[in-house]
PDB file as gemmi writes it, atoms N, CA and C in Angstrom:
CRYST1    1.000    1.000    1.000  90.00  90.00  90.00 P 1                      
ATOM      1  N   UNK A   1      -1.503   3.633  12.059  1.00  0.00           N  
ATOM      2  CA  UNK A   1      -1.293   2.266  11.650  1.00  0.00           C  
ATOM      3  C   UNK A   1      -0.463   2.282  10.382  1.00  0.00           C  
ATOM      4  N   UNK A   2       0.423   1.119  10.142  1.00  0.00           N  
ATOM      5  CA  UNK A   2       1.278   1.061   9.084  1.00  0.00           C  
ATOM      6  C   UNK A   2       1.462  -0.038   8.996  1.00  0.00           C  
ATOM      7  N   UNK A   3       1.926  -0.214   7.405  1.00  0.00           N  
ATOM      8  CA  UNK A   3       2.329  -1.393   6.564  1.00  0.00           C  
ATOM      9  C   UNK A   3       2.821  -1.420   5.374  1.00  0.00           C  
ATOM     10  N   UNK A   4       3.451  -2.587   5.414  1.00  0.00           N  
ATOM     11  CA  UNK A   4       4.455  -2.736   3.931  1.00  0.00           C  
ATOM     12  C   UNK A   4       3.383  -3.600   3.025  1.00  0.00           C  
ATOM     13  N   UNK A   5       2.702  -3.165   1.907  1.00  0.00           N  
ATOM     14  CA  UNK A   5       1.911  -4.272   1.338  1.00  0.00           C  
ATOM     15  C   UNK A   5       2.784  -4.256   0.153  1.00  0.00           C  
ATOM     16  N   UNK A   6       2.352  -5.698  -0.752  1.00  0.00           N  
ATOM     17  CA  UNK A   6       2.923  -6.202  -1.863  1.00  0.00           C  
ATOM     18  C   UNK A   6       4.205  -7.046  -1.192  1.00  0.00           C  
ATOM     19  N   UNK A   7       5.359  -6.349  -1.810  1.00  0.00           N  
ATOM     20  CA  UNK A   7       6.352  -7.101  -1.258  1.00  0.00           C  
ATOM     21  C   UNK A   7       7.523  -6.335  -0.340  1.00  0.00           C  
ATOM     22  N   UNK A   8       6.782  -5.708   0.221  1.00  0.00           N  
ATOM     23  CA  UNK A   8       7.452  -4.744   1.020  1.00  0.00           C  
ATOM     24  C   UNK A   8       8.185  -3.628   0.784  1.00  0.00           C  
ATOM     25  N   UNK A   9       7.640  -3.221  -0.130  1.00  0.00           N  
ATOM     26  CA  UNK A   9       8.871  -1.792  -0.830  1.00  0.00           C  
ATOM     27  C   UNK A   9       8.296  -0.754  -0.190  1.00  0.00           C  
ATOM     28  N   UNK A  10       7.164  -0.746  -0.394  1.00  0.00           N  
ATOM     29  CA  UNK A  10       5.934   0.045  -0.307  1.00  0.00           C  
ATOM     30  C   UNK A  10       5.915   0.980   1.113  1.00  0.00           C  
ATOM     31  N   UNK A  11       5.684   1.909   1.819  1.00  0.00           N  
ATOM     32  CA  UNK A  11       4.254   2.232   3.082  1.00  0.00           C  
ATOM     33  C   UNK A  11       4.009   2.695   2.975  1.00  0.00           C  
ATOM     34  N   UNK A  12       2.502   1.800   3.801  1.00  0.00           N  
ATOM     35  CA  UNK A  12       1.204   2.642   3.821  1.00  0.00           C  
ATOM     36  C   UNK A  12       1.021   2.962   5.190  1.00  0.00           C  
ATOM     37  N   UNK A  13       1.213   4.328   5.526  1.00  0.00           N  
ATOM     38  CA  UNK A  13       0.840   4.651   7.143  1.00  0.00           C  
ATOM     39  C   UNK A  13      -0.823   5.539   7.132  1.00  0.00           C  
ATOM     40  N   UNK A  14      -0.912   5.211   8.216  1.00  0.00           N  
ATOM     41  CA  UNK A  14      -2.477   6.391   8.352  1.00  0.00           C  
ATOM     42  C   UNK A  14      -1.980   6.417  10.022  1.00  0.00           C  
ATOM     43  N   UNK A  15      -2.328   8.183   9.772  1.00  0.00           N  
ATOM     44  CA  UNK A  15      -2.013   9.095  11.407  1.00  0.00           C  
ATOM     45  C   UNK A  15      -3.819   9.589  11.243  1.00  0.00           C  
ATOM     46  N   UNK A  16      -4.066   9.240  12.424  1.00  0.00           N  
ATOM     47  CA  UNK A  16      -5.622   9.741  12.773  1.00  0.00           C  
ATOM     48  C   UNK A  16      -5.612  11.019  14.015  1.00  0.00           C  
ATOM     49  N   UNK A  17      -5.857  12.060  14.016  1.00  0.00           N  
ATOM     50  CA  UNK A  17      -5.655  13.310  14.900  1.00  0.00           C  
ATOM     51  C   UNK A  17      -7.324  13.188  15.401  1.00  0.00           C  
ATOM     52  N   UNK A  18      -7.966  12.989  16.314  1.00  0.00           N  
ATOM     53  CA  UNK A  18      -9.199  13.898  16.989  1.00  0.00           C  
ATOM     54  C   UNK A  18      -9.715  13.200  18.501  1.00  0.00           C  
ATOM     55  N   UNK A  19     -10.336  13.541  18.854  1.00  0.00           N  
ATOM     56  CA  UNK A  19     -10.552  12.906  20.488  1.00  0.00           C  
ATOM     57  C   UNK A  19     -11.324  11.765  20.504  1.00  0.00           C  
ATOM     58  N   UNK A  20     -12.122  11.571  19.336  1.00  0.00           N  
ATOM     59  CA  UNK A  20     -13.019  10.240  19.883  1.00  0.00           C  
ATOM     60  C   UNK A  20     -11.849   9.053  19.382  1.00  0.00           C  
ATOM     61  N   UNK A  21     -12.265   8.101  20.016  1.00  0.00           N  
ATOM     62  CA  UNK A  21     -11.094   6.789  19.545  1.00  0.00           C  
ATOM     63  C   UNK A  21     -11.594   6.325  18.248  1.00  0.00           C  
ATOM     64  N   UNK A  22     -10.576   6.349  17.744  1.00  0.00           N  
ATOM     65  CA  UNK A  22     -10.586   4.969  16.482  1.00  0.00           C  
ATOM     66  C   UNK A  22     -10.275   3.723  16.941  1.00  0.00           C  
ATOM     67  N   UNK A  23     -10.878   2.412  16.740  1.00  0.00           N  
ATOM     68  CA  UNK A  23     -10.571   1.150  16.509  1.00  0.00           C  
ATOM     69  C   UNK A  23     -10.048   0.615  15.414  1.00  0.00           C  
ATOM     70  N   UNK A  24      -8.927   0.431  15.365  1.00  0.00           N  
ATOM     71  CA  UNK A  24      -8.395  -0.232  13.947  1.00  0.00           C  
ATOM     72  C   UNK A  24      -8.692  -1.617  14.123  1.00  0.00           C  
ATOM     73  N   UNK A  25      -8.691  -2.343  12.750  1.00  0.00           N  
ATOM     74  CA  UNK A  25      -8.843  -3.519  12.690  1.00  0.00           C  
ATOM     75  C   UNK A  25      -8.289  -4.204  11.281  1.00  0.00           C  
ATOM     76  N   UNK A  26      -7.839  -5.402  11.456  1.00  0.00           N  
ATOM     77  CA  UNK A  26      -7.184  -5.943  10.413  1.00  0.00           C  
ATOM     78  C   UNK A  26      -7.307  -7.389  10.199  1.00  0.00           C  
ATOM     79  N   UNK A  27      -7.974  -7.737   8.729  1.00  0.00           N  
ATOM     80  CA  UNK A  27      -8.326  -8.993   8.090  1.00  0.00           C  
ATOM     81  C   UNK A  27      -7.241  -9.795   7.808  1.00  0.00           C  
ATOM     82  N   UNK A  28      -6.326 -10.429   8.162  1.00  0.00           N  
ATOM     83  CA  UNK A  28      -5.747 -11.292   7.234  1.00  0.00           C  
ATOM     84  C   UNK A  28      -5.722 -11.567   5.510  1.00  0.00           C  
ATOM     85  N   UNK A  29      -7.039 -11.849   5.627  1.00  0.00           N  
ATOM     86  CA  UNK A  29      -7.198 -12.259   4.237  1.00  0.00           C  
ATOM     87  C   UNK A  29      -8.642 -11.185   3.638  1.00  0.00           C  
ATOM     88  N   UNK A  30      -8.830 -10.052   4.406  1.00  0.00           N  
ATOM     89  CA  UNK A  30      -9.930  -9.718   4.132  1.00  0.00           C  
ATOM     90  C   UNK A  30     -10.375  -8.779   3.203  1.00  0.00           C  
ATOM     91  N   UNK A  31      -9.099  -8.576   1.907  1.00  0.00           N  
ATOM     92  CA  UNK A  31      -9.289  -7.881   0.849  1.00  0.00           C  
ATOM     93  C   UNK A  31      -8.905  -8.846  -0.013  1.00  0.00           C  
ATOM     94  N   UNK A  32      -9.163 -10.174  -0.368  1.00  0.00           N  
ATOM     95  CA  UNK A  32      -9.337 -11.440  -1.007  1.00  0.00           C  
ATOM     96  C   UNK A  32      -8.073 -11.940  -1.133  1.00  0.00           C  
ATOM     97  N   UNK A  33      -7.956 -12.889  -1.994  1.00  0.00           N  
ATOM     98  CA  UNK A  33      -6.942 -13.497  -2.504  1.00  0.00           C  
ATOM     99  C   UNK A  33      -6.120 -13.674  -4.101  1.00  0.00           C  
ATOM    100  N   UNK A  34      -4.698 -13.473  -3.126  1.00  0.00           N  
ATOM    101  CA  UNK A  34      -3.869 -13.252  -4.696  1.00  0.00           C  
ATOM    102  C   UNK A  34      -3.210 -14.255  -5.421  1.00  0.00           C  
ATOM    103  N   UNK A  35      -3.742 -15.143  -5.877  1.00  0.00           N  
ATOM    104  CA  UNK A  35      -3.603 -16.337  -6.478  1.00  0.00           C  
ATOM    105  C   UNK A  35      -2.479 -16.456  -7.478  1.00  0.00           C  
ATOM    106  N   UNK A  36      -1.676 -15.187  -7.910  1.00  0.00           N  
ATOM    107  CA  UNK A  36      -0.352 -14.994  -9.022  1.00  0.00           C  
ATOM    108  C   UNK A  36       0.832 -15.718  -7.932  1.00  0.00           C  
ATOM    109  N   UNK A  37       0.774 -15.235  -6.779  1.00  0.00           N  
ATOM    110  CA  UNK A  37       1.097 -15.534  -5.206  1.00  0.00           C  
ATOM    111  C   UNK A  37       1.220 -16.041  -4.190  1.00  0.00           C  
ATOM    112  N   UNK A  38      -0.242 -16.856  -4.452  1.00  0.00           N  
ATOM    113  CA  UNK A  38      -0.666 -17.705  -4.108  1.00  0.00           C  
ATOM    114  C   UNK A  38      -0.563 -17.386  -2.264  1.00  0.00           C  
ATOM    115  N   UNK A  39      -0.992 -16.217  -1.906  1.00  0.00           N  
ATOM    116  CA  UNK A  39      -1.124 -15.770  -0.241  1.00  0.00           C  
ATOM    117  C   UNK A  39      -2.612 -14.742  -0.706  1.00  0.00           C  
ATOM    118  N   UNK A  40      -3.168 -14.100   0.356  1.00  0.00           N  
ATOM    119  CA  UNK A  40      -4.188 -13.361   0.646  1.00  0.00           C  
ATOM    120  C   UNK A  40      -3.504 -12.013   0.822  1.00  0.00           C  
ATOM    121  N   UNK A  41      -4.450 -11.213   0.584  1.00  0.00           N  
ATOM    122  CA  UNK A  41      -3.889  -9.333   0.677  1.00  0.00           C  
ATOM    123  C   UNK A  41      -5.312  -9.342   1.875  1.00  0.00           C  
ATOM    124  N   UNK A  42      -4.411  -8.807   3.049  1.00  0.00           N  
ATOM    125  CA  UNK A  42      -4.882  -8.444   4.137  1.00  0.00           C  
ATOM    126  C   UNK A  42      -5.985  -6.845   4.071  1.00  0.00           C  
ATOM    127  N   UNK A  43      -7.011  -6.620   4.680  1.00  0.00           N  
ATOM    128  CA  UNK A  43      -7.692  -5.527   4.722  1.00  0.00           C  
ATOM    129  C   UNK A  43      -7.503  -4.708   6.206  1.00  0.00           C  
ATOM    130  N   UNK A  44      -6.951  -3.401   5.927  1.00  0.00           N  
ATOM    131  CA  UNK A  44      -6.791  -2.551   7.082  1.00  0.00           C  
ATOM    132  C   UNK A  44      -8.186  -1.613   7.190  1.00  0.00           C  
ATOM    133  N   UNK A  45      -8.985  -1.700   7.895  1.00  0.00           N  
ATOM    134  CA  UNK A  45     -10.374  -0.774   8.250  1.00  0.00           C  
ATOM    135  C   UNK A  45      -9.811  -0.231   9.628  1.00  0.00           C  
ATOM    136  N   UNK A  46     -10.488   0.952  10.060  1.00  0.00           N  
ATOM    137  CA  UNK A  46     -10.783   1.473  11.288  1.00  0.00           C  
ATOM    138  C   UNK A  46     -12.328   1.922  11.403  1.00  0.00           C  
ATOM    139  N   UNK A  47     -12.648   2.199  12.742  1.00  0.00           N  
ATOM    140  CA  UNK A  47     -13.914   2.706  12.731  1.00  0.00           C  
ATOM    141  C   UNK A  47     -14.066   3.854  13.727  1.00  0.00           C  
ATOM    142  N   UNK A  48     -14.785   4.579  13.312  1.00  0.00           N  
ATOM    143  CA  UNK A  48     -14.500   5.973  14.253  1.00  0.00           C  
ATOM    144  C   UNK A  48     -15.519   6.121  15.300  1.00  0.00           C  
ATOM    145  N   UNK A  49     -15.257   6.162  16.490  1.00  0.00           N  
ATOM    146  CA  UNK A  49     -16.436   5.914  17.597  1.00  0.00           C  
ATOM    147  C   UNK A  49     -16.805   7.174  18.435  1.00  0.00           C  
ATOM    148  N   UNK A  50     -18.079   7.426  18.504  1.00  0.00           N  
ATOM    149  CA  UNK A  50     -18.478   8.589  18.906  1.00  0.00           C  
ATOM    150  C   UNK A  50     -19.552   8.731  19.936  1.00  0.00           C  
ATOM    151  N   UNK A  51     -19.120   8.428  21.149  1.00  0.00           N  
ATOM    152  CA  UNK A  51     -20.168   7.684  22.136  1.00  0.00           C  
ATOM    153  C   UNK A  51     -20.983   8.790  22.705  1.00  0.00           C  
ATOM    154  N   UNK A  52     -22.001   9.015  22.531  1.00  0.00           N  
ATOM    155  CA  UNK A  52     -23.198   9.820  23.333  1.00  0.00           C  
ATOM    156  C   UNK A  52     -23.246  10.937  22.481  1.00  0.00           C  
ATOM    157  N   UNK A  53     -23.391  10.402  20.580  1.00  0.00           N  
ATOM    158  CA  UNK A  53     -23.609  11.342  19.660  1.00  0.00           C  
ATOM    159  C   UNK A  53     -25.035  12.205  19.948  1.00  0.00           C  
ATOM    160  N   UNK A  54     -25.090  13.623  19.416  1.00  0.00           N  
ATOM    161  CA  UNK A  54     -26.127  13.914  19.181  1.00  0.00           C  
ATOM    162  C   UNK A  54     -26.986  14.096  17.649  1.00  0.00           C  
ATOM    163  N   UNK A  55     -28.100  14.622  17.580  1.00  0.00           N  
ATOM    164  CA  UNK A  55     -28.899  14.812  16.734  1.00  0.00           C  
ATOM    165  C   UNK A  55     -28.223  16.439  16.234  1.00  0.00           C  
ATOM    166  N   UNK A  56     -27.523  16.406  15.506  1.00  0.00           N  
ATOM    167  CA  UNK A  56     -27.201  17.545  14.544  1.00  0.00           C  
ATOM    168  C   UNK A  56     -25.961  18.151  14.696  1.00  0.00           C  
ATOM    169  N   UNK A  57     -25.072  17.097  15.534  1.00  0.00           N  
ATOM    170  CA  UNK A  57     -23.742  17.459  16.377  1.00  0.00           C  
ATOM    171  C   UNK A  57     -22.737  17.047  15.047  1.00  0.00           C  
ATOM    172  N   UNK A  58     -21.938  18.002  15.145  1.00  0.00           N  
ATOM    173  CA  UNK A  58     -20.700  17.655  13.759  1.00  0.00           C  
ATOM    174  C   UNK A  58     -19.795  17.086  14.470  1.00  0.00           C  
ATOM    175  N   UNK A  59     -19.532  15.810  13.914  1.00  0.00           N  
ATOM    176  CA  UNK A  59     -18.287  15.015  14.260  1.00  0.00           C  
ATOM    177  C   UNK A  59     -17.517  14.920  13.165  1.00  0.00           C  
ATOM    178  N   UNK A  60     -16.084  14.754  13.658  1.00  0.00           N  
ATOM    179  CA  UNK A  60     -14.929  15.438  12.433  1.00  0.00           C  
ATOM    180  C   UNK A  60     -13.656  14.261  12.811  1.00  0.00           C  
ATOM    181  N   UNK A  61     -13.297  13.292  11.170  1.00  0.00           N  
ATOM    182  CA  UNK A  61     -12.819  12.670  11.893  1.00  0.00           C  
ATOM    183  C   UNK A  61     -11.470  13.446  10.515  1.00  0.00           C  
ATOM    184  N   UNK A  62      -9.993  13.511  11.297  1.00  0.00           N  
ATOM    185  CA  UNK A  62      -8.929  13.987  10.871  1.00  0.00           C  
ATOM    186  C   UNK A  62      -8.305  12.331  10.411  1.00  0.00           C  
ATOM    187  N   UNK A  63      -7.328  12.416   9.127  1.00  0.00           N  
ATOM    188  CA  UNK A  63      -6.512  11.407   8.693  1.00  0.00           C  
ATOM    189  C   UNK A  63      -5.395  11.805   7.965  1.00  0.00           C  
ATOM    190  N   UNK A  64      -4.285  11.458   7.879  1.00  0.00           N  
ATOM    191  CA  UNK A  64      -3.482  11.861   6.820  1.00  0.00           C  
ATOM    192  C   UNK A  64      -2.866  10.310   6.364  1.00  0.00           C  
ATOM    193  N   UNK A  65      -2.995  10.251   5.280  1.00  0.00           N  
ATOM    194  CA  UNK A  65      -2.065   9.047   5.103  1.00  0.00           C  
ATOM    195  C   UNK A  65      -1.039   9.059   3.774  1.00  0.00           C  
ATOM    196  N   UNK A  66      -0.132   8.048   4.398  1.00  0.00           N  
ATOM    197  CA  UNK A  66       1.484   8.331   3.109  1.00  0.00           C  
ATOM    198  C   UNK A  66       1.871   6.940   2.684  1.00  0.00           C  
ATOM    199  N   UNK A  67       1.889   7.040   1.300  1.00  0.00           N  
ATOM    200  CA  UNK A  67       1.887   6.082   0.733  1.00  0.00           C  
ATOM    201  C   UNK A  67       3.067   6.444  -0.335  1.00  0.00           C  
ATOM    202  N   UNK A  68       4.509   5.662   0.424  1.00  0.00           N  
ATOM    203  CA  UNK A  68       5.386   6.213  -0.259  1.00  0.00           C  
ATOM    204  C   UNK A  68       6.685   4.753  -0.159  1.00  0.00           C  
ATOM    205  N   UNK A  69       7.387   5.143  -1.025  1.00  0.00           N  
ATOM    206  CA  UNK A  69       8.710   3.700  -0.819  1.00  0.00           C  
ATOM    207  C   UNK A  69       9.210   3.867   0.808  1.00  0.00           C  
ATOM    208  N   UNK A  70       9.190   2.416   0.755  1.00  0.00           N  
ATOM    209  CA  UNK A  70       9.594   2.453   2.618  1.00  0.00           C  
ATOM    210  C   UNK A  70      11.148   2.542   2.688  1.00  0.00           C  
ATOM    211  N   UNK A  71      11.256   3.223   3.666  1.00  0.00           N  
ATOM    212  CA  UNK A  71      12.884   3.396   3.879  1.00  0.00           C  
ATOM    213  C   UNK A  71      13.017   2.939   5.454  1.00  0.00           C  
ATOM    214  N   UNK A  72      12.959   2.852   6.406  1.00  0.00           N  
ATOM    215  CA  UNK A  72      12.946   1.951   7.801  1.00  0.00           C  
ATOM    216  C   UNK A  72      12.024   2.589   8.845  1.00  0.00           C  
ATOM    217  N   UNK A  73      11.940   1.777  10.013  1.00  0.00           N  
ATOM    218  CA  UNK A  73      11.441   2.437  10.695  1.00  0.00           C  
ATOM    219  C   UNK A  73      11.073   3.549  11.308  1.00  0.00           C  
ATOM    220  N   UNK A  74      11.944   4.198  11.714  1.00  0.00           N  
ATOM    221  CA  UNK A  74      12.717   5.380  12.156  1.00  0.00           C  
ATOM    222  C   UNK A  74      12.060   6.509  10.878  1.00  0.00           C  
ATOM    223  N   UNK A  75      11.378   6.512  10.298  1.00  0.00           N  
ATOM    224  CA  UNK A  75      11.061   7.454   9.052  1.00  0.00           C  
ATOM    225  C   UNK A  75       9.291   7.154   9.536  1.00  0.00           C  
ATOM    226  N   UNK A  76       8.708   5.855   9.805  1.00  0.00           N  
ATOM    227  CA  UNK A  76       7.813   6.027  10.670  1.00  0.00           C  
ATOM    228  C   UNK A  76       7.177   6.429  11.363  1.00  0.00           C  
ATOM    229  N   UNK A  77       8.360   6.816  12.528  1.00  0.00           N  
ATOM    230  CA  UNK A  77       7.987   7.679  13.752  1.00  0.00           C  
ATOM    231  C   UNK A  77       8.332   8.864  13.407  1.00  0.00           C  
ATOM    232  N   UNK A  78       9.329   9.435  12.713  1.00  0.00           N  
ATOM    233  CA  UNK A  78       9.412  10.691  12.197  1.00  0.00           C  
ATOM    234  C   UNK A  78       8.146  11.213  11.973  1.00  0.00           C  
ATOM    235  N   UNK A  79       7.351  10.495  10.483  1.00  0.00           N  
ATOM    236  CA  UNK A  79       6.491  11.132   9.983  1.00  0.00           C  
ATOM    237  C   UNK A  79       5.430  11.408  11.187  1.00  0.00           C  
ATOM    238  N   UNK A  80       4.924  10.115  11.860  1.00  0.00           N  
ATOM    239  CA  UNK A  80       4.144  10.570  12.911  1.00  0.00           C  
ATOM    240  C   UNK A  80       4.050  11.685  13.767  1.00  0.00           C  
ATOM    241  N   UNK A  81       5.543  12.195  14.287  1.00  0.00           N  
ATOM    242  CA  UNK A  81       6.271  13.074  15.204  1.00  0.00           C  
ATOM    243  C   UNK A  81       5.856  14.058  14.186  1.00  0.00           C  
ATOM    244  N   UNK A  82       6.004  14.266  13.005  1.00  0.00           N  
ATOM    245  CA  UNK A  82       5.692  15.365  12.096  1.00  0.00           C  
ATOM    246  C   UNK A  82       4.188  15.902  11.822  1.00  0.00           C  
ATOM    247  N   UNK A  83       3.152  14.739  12.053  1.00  0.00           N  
ATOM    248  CA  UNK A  83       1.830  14.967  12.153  1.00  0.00           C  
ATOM    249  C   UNK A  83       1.475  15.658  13.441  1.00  0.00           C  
ATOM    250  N   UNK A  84       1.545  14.802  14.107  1.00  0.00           N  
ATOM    251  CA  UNK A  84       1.387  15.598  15.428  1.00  0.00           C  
ATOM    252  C   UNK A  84       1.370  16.944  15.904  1.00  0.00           C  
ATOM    253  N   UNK A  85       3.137  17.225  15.413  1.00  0.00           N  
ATOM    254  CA  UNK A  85       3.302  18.156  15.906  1.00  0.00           C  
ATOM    255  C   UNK A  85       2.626  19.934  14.967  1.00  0.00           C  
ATOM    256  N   UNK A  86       1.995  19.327  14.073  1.00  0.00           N  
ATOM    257  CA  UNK A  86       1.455  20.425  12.791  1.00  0.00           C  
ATOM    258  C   UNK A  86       0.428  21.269  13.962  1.00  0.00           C  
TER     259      UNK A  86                                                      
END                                                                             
């Protein structure tokens, strides 16, 4: 998942690597409001799902995330293509 927060200079990507699914999910307004701005700063959560866990079973959830000046799309999928392929 990725995004330009503030005023878009910014990204923030997160690459998630492991077999159980993540659900991402995203607030609109759900990391409050910026009133200098007068708009809301949106909240990015995921949740990591692990169906038919056991009692003492290690679950491992992988993330990398880059938080760097955005330069276009295409640098996006790069980085992704670059996670992956590690």
């Amino acid at each position: 998942m990725f995004g330009r927060p503030g005023d878009g200079r910014m990204l923030f990507l997160q690459m998630f690597d492991q077999s159980a699914p993540v659900r991402l999910t995203m607030s609109p307004w759900g990391a409050g409001q910026d009133d200098e701005n007068h708009s809301y700063n949106p909240a990015w959560d995921f949740q990591y799902i692990v169906e038919n866990a056991q009692a003492g079973q290690e679950c491992v959830l992988r993330s990398r995330v880059v938080y760097k000046p955005f330069v276009n799309r295409d640098e996006v999928d790069r980085l992704d293509v670059q996670w992956a392929r590690r």
